[in-house]
C-alpha positions, 0 to 999 in steps of 0.5 A: 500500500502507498504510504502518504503524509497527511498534506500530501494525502489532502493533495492527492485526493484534492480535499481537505480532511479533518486530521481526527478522521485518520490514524497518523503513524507513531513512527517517521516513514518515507512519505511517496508523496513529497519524498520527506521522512514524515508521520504517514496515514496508516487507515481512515477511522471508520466513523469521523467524527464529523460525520457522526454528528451529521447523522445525528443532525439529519436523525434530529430533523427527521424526527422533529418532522414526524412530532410535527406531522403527529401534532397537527394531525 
């Protein structure tokens, strides 16, 4: 697998990542991105938290919907 450091993961795939979304690893490795010896991306967190409190957000709205619908009958 590429190994990547985290500025040049967010080049290569043109978006700007939340750090916390990543396991960065503990120990300096050879970026194949800019050459440097630099902490790598190991693996994607399954659930960011970003995208957690999105989830939740659209589960409140529904929700909120529904109360509204069963009050006005």
């Amino acid at each position: 697998m590429a190994e990547f450091c985290f500025d040049c993961l967010q080049k290569l795939d043109g978006c700007l990542y939340d750090p916390k979304d990543f396991i960065i690893s503990d120990d300096l490795d050879l970026c194949e991105g800019c050459g440097e010896w630099k902490h790598v991306v190991v693996v994607r967190r399954s659930v960011s938290h970003l995208g957690l409190l999105g989830v939740l957000s659209d589960a409140l709205k529904s929700l909120s919907g529904w109360i509204k619908q069963i009050i006005s009958g």
